[in-house]
The first five atom37 places (N, CA, C, CB, O) and aatype in JSON, in Angstrom:
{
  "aatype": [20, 20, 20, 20, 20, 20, 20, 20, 20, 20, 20, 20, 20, 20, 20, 20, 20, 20, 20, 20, 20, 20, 20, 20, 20, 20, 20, 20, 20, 20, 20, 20, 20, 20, 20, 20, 20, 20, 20, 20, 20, 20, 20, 20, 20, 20, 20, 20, 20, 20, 20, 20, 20, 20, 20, 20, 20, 20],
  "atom_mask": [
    [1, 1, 1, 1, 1],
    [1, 1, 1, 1, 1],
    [1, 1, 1, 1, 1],
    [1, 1, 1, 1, 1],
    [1, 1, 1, 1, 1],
    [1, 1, 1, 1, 1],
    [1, 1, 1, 1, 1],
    [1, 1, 1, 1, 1],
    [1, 1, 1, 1, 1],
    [1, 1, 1, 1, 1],
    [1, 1, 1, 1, 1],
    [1, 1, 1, 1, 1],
    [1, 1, 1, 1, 1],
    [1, 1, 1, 1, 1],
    [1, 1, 1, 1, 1],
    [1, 1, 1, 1, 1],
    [1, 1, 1, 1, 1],
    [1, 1, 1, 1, 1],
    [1, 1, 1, 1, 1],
    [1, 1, 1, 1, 1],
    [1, 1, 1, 1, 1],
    [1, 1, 1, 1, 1],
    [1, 1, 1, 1, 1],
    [1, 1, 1, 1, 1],
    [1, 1, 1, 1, 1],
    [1, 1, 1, 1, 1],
    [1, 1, 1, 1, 1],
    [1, 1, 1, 1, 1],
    [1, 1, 1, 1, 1],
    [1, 1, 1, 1, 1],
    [1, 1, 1, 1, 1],
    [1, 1, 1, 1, 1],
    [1, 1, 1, 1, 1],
    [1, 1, 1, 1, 1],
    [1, 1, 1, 1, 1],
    [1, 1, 1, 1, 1],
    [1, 1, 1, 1, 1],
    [1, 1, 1, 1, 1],
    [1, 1, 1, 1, 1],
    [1, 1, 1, 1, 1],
    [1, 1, 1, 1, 1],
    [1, 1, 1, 1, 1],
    [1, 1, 1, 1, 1],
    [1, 1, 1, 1, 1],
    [1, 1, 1, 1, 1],
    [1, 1, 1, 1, 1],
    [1, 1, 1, 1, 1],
    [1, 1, 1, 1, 1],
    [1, 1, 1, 1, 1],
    [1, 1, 1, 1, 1],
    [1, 1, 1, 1, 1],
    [1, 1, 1, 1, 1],
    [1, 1, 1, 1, 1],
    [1, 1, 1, 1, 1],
    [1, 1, 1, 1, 1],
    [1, 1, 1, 1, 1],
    [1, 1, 1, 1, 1],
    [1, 1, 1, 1, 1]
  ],
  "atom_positions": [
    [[130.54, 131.44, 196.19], [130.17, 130.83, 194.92], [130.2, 131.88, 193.82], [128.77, 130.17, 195.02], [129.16, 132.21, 193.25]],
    [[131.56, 132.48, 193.47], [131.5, 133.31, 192.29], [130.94, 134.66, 192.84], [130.56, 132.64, 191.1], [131.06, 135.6, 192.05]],
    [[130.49, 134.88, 193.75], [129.96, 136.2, 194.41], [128.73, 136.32, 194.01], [130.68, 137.47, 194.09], [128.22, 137.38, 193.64]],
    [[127.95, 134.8, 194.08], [126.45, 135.18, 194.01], [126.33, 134.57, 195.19], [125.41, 134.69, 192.77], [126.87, 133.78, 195.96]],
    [[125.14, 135.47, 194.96], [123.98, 135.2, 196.44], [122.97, 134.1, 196.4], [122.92, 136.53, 196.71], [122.94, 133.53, 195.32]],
    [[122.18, 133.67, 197.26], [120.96, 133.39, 197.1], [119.67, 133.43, 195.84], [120.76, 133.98, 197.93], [119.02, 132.55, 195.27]],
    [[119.69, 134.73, 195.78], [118.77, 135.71, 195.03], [118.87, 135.34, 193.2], [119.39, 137.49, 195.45], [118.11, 134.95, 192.31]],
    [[120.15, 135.69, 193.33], [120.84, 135.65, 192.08], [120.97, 134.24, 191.57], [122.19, 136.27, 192.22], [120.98, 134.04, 190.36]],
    [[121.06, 133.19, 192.49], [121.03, 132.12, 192.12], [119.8, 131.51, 191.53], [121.44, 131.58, 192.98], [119.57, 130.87, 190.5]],
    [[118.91, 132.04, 192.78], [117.45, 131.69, 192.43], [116.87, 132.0, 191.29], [116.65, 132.17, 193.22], [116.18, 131.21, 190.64]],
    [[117.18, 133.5, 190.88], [116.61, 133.77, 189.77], [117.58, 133.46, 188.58], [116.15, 135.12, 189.83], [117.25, 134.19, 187.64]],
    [[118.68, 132.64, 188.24], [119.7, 132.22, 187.27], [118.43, 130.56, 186.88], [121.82, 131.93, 188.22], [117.92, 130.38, 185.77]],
    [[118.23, 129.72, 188.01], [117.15, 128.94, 188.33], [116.26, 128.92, 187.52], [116.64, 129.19, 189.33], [116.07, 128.2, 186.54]],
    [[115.33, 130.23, 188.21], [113.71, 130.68, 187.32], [114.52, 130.09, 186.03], [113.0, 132.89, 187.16], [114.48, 128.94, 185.59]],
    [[115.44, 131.52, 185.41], [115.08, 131.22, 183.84], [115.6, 130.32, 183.28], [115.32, 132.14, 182.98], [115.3, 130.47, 182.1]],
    [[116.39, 129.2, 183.42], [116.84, 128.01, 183.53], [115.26, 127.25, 183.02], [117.55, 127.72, 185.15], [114.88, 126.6, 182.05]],
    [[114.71, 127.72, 184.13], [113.24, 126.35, 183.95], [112.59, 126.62, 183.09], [112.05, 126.09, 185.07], [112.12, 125.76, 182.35]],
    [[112.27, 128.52, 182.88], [111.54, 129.31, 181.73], [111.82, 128.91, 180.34], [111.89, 130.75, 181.79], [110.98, 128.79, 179.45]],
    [[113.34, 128.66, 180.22], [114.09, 128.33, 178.99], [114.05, 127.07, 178.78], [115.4, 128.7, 178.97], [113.33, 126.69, 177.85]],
    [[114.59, 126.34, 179.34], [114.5, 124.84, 179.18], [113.34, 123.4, 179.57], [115.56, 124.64, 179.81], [113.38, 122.2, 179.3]],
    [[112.18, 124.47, 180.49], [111.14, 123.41, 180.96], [111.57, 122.33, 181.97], [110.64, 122.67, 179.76], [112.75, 122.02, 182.19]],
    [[110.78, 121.94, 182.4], [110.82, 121.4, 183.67], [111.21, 119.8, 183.15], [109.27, 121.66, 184.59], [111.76, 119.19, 184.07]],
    [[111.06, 118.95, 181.83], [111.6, 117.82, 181.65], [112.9, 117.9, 181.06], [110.79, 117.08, 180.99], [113.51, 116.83, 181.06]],
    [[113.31, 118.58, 180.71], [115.05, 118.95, 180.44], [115.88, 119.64, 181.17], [115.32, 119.66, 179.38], [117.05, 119.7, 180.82]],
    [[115.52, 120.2, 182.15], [116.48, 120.11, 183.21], [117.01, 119.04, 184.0], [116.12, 120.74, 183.95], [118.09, 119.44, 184.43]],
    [[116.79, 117.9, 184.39], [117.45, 116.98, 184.91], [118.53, 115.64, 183.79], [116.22, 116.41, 185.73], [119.44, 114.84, 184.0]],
    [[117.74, 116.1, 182.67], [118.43, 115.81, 181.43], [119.82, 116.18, 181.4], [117.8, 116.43, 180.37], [120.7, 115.32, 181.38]],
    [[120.15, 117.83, 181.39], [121.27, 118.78, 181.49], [121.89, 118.64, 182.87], [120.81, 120.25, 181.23], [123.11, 118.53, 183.01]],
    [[121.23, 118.65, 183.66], [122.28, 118.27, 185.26], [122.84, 116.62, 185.05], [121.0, 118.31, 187.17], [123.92, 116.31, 185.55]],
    [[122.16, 115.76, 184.42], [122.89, 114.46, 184.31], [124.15, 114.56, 183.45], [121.96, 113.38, 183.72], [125.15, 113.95, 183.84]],
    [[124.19, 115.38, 182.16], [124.8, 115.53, 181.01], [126.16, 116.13, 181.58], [123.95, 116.4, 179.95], [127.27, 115.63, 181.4]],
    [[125.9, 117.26, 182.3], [126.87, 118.36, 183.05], [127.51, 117.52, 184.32], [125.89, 119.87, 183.68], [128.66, 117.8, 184.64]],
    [[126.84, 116.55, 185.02], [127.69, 115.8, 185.8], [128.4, 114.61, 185.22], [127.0, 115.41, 186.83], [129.23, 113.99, 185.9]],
    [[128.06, 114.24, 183.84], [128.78, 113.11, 183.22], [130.61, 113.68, 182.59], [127.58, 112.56, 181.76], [131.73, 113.18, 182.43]],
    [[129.83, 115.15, 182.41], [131.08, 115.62, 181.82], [132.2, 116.29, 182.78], [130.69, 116.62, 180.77], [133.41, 116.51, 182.69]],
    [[131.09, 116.53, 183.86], [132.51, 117.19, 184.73], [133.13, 115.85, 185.47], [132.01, 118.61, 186.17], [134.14, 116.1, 186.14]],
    [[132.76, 114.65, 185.48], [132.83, 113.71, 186.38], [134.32, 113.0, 185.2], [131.05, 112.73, 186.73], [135.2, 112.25, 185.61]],
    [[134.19, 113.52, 183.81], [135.06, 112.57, 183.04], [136.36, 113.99, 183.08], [134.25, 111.87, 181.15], [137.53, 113.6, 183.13]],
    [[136.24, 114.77, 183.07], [137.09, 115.68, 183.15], [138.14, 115.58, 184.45], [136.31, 116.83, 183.1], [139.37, 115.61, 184.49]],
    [[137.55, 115.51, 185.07], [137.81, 115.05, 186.82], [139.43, 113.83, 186.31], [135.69, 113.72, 187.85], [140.64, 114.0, 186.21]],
    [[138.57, 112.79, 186.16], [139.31, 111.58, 185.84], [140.6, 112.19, 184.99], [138.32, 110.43, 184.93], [141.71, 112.13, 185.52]],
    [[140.44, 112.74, 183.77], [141.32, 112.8, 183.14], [142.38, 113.74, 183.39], [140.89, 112.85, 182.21], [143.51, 113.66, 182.9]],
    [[141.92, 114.74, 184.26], [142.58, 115.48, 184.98], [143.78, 114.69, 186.46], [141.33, 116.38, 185.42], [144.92, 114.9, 186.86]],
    [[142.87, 113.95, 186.77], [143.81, 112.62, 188.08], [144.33, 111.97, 187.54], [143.16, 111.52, 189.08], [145.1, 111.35, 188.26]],
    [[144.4, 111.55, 186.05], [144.82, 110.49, 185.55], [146.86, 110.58, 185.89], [144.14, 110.52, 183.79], [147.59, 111.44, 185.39]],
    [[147.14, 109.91, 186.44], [148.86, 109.45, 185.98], [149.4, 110.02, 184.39], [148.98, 107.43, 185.87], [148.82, 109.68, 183.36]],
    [[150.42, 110.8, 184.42], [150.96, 110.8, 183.06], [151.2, 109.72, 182.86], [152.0, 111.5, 182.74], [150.34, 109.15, 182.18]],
    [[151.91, 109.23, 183.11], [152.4, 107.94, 182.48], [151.23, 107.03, 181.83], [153.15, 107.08, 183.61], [151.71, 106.11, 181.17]],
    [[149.45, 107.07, 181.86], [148.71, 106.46, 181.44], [148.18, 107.56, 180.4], [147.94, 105.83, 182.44], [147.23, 107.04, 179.8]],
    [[148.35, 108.6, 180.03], [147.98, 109.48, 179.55], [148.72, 109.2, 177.99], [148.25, 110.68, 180.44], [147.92, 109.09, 177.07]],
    [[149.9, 109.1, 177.72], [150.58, 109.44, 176.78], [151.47, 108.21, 176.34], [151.25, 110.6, 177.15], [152.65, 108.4, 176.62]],
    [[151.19, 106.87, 175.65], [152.65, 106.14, 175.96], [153.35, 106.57, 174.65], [152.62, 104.24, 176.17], [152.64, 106.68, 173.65]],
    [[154.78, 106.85, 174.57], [155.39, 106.33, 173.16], [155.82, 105.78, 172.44], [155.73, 106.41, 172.82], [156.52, 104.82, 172.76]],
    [[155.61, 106.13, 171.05], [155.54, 104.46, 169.99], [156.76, 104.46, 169.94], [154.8, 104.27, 168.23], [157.42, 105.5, 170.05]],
    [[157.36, 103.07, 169.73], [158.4, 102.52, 169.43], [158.3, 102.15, 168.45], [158.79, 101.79, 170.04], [157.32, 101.5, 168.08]],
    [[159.62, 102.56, 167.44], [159.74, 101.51, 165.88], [160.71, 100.65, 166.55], [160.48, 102.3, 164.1], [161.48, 100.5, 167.5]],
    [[160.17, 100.11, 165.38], [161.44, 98.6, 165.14], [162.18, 98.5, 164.05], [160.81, 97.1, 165.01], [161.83, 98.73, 162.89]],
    [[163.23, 98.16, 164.45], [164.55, 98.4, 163.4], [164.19, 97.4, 162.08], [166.29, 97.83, 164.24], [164.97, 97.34, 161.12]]
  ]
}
């Protein structure tokens, strides 16, 4: 995991909770899984649904 440990994680954690309190952290893990979850998608998405091009008309 990036070449942390345990330790390092734990204490990334602590100040996580120090900084942000214990009712906004699950706030930010919902927020951070909404966004990696839409990134995801748009990343799998088909080109062909990604981009169509406009057509004129004569």
């Amino acid at each position: 995991m990036f070449g942390l440990g345990w330790p390092e994680v734990g204490v990334i954690l602590i100040i996580a909770l120090v900084i942000f309190g214990p009712k906004k952290i699950p706030e930010i893990g919902s927020a951070l899984g909404k966004t990696l979850r839409g990134f995801k998608d748009e990343v799998n998405k088909p080109a062909s649904d990604q981009e169509e091009p406009e057509q004129d008309s004569p």
